[in-house]
C-alpha positions, 0 to 999 in steps of 0.5 A, spaced: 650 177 516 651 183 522 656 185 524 655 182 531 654 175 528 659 176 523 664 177 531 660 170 534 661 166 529 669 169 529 669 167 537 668 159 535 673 159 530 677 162 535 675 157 540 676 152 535 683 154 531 685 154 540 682 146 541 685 145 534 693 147 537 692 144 543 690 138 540 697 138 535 701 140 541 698 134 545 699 129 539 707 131 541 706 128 548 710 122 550 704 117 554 700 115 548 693 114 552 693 122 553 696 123 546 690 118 544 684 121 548 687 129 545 688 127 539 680 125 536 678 133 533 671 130 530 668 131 535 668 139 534 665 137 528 657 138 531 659 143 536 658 150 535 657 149 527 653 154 524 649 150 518 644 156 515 642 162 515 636 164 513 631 169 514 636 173 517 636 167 523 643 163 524 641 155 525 646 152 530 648 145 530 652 144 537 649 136 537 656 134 540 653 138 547 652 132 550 654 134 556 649 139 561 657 143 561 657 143 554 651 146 553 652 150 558 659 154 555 655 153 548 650 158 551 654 163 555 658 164 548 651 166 545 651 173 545 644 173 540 637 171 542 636 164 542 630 158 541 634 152 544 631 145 541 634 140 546 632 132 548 628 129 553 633 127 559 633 125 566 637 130 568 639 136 573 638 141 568 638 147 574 646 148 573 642 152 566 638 156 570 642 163 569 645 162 562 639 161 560 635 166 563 639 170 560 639 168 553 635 163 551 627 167 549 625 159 548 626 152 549 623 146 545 624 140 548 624 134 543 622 127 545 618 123 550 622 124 557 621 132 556 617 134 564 625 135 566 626 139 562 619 143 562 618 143 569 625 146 570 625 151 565 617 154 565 617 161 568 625 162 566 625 163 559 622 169 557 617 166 552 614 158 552 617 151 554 614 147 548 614 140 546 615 136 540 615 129 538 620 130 532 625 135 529 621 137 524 616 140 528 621 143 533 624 147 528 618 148 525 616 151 532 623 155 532 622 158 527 615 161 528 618 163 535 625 167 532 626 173 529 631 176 525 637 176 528 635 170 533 639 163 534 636 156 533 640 153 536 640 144 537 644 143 543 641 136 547 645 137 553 643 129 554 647 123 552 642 118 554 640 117 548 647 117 543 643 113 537 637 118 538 642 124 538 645 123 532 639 121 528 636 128 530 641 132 528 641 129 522 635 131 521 637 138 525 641 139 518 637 135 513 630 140 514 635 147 516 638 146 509 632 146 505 
């Protein structure tokens, strides 16, 4: 792992750890509605975890993006080249334009609803918008496109398709780890 890696990963814990204490501090509020909407942590369970590293490339599950927002402070947290695996969606991805731009060397879109994503994305990214009908061939195709010291990351910057979303990761995780 470099160094600059090594700092990345130090800023997600550093942004989890300051979630982690708002979060305790909020659990001490009066209102019990906001107590209960802060206090749910699971969901930084999918956010900015690093699952594999292997052949010098980090595999990055941030599935918990279900947000364009999301994935957008995902991305501009990147500091390493990135291959992003996303989901089709009818989505306004144009907000994504600039981060992406500048840190993202290749998007692979899976799923059936992927022209959004391609037609917004083509002639942004550095290298290619490609499709894939399921995980396995987007990870595949990610890591035949990153090099060393590149990130895989799954962020589905949708959340159209909850059930979908949860099994992909899955799968992110299952087929990383091998």
């Amino acid at each position: 792992m470099t160094l600059e890696q090594l700092a990345t990963q130090g800023r997600r814990t550093e942004t989890l750890t300051m979630a982690a204490t708002i979060g305790e501090s909020i659990s001490r509020a009066r209102k019990s509605s906001l107590r209960n909407y802060f206090i749910d942590c699971e969901r930084v369970k999918h956010r900015n975890e690093v699952v594999e590293y292997k052949n010098g490339m980090s595999y990055i599950d941030d599935s918990g993006a279900r947000s364009i927002s999301a994935t957008y402070f995902t991305l501009s947290e990147t500091s390493a080249p990135t291959v992003w695996i996303t989901v089709g969606g009818k989505g306004d991805y144009e907000e994504l334009i600039p981060v992406v731009r500048q840190c993202v060397v290749s998007v692979i879109c899976v799923g059936e609803c992927t022209d959004s994503v391609v037609r917004t994305f083509s002639g942004v990214v550095r290298g290619s918008v490609k499709t894939a009908a399921d995980m396995k061939e987007a990870v595949t195709l990610a890591e035949r496109i990153a090099v060393p010291g590149s990130n895989i990351l799954f962020s589905p910057a949708n959340s159209s398709q909850d059930k979908n979303i949860a099994r992909l990761a899955s799968d992110f995780v299952k087929i990383t780890k091998k």
